[in-house]
C-alpha positions in Angstrom: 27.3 6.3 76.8 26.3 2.7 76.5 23.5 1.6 74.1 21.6 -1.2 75.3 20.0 -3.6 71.5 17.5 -5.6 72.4 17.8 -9.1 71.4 14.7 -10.1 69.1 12.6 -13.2 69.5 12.3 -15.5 67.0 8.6 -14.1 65.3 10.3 -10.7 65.4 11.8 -8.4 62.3 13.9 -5.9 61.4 14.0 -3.8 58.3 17.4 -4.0 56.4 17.1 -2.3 52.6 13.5 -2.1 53.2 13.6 -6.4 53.7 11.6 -7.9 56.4 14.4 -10.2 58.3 16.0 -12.0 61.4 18.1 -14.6 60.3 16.6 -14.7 56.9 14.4 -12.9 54.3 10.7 -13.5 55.4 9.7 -14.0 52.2 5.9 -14.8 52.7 5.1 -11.5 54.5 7.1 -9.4 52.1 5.6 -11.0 49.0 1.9 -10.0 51.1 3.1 -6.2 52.1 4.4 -6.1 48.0 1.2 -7.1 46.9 -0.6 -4.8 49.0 1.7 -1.7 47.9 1.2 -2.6 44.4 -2.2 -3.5 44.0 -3.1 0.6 45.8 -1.1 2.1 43.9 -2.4 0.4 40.6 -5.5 1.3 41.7 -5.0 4.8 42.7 -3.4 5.0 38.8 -6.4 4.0 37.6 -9.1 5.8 39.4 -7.2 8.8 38.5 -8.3 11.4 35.5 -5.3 10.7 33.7 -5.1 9.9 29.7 -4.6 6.3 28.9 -0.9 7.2 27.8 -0.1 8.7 30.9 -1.7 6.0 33.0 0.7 3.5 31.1 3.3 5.6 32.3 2.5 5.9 35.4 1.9 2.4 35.8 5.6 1.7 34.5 7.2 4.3 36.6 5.6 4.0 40.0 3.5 0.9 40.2 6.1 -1.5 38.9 9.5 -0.3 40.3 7.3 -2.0 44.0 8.0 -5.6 42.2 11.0 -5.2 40.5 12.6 -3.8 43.7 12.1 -7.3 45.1 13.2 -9.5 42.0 16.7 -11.0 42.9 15.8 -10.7 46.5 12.4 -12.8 47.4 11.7 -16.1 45.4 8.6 -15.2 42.8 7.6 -18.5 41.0 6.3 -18.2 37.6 2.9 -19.1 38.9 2.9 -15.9 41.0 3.9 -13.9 38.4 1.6 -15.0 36.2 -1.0 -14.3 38.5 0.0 -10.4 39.2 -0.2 -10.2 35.3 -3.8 -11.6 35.2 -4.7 -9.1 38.3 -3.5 -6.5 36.6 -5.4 -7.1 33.7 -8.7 -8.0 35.5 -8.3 -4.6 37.4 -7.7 -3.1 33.5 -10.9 -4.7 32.6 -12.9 -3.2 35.6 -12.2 0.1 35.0 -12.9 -0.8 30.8 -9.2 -0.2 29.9 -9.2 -3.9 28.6 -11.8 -5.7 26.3 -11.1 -9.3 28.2 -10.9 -10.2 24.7 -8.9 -8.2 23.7 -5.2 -9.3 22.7 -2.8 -9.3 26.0 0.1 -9.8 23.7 -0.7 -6.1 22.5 -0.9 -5.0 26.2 3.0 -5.3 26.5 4.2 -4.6 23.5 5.7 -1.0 23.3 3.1 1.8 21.8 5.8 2.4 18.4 4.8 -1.5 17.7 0.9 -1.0 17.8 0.8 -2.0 21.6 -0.1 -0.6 25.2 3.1 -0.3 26.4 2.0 -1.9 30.2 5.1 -4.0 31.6 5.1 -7.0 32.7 5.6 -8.6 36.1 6.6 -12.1 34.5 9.4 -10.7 31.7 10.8 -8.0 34.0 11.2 -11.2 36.7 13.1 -13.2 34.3 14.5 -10.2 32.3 16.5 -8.9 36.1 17.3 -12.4 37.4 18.6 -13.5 34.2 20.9 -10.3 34.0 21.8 -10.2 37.5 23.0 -13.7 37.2 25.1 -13.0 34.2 26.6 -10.5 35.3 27.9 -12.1 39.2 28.8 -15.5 36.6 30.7 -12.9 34.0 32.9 -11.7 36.8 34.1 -15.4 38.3 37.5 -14.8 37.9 37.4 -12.2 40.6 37.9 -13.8 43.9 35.0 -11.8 45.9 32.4 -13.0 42.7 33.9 -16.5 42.9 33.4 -16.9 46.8 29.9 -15.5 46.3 28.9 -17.6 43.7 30.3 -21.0 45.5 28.0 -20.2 48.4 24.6 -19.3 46.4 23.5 -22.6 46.4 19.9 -22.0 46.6 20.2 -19.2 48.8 19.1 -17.0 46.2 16.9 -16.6 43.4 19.8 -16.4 41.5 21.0 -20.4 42.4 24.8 -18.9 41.1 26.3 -22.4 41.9 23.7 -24.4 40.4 25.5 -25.1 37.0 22.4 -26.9 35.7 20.5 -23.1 35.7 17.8 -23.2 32.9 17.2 -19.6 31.9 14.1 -18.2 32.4 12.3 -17.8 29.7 11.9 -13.6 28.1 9.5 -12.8 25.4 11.2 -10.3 23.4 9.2 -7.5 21.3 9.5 -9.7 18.2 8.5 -12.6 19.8 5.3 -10.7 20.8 4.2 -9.5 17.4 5.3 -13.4 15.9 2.3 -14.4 18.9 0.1 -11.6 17.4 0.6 -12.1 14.2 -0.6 -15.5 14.6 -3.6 -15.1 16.2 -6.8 -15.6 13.4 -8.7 -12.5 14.6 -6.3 -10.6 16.8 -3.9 -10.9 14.0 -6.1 -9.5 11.1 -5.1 -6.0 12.2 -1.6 -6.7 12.6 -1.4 -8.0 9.0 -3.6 -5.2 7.5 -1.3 -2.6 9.6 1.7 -3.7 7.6 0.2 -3.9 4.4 2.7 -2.0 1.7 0.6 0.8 1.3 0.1 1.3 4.9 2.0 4.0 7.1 2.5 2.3 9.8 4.0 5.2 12.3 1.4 7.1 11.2 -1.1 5.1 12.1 -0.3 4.4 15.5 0.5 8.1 16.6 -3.0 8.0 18.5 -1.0 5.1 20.7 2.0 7.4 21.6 0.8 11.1 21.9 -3.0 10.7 22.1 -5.1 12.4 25.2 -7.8 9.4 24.5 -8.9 8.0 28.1 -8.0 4.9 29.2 -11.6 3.6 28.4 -11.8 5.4 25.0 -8.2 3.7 23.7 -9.2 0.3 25.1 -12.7 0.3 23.6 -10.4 1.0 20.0 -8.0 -1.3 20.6 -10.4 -3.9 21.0 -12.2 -2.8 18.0 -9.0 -3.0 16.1 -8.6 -6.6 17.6 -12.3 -7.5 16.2 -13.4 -8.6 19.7 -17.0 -6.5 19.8 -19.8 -8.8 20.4 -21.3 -8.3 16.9 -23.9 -10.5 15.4 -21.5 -11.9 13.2 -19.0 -12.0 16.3 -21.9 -13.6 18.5 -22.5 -16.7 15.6 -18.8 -17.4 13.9 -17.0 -16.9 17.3 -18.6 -17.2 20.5 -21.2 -19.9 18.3 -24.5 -19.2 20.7 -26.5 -19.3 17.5 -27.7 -15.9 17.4 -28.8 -14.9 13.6 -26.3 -13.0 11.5 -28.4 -9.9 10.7 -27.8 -6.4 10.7 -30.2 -4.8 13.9 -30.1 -1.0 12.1 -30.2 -2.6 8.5 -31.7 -5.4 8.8 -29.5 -7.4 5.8 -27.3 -9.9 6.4 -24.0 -9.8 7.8 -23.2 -7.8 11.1 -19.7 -7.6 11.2 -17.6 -5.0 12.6 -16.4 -4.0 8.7 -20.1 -3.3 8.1 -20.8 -1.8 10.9 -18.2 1.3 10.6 -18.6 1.5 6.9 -21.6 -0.6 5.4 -24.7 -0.1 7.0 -27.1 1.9 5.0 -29.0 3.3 7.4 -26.3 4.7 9.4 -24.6 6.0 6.0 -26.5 9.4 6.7 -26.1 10.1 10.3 -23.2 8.8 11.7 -20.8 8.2 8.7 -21.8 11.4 7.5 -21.0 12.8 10.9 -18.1 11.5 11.0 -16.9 12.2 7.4 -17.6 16.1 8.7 -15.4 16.2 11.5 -12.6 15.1 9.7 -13.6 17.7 6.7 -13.6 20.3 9.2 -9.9 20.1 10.4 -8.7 20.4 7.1 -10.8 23.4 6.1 -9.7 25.4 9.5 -6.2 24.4 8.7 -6.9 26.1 5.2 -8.4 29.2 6.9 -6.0 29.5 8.7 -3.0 29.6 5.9 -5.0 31.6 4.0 -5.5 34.1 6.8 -9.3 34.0 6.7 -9.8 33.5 10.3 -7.1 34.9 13.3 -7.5 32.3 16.0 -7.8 28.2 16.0 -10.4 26.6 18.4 -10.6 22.8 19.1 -11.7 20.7 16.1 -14.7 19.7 18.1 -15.9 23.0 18.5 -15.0 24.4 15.0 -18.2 24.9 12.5 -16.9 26.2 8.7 -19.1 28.5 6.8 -20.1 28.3 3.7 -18.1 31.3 2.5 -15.2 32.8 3.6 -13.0 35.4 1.1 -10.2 37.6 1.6 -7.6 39.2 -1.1 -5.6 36.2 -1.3 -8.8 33.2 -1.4 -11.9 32.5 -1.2 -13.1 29.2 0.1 -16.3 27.2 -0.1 -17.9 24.5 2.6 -20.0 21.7 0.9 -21.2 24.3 -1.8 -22.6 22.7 -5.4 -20.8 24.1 -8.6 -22.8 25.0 -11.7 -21.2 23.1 -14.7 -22.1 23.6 -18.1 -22.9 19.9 -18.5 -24.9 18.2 -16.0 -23.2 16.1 -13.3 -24.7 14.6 -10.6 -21.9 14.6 -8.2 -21.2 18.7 -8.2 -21.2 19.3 -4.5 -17.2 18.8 -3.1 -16.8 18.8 0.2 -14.0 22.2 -0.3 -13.3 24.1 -3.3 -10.2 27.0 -2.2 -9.5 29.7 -5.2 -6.0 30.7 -4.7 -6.0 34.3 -6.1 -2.3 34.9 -6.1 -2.1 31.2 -7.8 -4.8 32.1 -9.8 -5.7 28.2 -9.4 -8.6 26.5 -7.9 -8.2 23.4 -5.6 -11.5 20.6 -4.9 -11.5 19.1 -2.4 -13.3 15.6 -1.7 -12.7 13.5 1.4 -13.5 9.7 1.4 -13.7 8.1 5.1 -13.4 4.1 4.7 
């Protein structure tokens, strides 16, 4: 049976490998139905309930792949690029997953490195154009590769012909932290992370298997990158001439180091708060070894008692010990007798 194909005009389309085209790629309509894809799905990502971990992933795996189907294909200048990295990062700010302070070389660095772990549009751009066209010029002596590559002259992204081809430029992960590193307040915390005496895989476990939200982990990161409109901040950095002195305090010098660990008149509140909770999950994880309690609950929810004795310990919770000389600082946070030891453990934390 006969099929009749209708003939298309010349403003008419057709879809081949999900490409708007007649007798070429219309680039200026795809580029505008890519941008619409991506920006509702990155939006849907982050009005979600997700963590801020798996909103990164989520973000890698099913917002990007909309892009980088098309690199190659449509012609993305550097200046677009750029510009879907900045969206991306004002849409990150307006949901307060990003201090727009805060350092955006630490938004693309992988989580194991101290970073976000968000890709971006501009390296994964260069990063597949720059392989795709390595790979077509590593296979010239293969007639079907050398044919294609004396015809792409300009009909591509790729330019295989063009024998004057600068690469596009890729910023590696070390390139990344050398930028960090540099930075005068931004780069504080990458120094003092690889201090000697600092684990640094330790200390950036919250990155990679933390439930923090989004909002939560950005609000620390930008902490970490000293960003917080401080008093100190507001007069050595932003220079608006607002006085340097504590508002709780009232002494000189409201900087961010003062604020989480110098302030006198939070030193009974919220440090001590927050010297407790850390206390508390090591005494329930000492309960629990010593089989004084049968179930764990959440740390948050988790209130020690003062006591607590079996056959094999008995533990105390921020209980003063009578000495036969008198010392003013008797009250550990922990003291554990192990019975079948028959030794006695005390316990002090210290929160910086």
């Amino acid at each position: 049976m006969p099929v009749n194909i209708r003939t298309l005009s010349e403003a008419e389309t057709y879809r081949y490998l999900g490409m708007s085209q007649n007798m070429c790629i219309n680039e200026a309509g795809m580029k505008q139905s890519v941008r619409e894809v991506f920006f509702a799905r990155l939006t849907k990502v982050f009005n979600s309930h997700l963590s801020g971990v798996n909103k990164e992933r989520a973000f890698n795996g099913w917002v990007m792949p909309v892009l980088m189907y098309t690199f190659g294909i449509l012609r993305w200048t550097q200046t677009e690029l750029n510009a879907l990295d900045r969206k991306v990062r004002t849409t990150m700010t307006s949901h307060r997953m990003h201090h727009p302070r805060s350092s955006v070389m630490r938004l693309y660095l992988p989580r194991k490195h101290g970073g976000r772990g968000f890709l971006s549009a501009l390296t994964m751009h260069n990063r597949e154009v720059c392989s795709l066209r390595n790979y077509f010029l590593a296979r010239s002596d293969e007639s079907i590769y050398t044919d294609v590559i004396s015809c792409d002259k300009g009909l591509t992204p790729l330019s295989l012909a063009n024998e004057q081809w600068q690469d596009l430029g890729v910023l590696s992960v070390s390139d990344r932290e050398a930028v960090w590193k540099e930075k005068e307040l931004h780069g504080r915390f990458y120094k003092a992370l690889h201090e000697p005496f600092v684990d640094t895989v330790a200390s950036l476990n919250w990155l990679r298997y933390g439930d923090l939200f989004g909002e939560t982990e950005g609000f620390v990161c930008a902490i970490q990158d000293q960003v917080i409109k401080t008093n100190n901040y507001r007069r050595y950095i932003l220079k608006d001439g607002t006085v340097d002195i504590c508002r709780a305090c009232r002494h000189p010098g409201e900087s961010l180091r003062h604020v989480i660990s110098g302030c006198s008149m939070l030193s009974n509140s919220e440090y001590l708060h927050r010297h407790n909770l850390v206390a508390r999950i090591l005494h329930q994880e000492l309960v629990l070894k010593y089989g004084l309690v049968e179930r764990k609950l959440p740390y948050y929810k988790y209130s020690p008692e003062a006591v607590l004795e079996n056959d094999r310990a008995r533990l105390y919770w921020d209980r003063s010990i009578i000495t036969d000389r008198t010392i003013v600082a008797n009250k550990p946070d922990i003291v554990l007798m192990d019975r079948a030891q028959s030794r006695v453990f005390l316990v002090d934390i210290t929160i910086p």
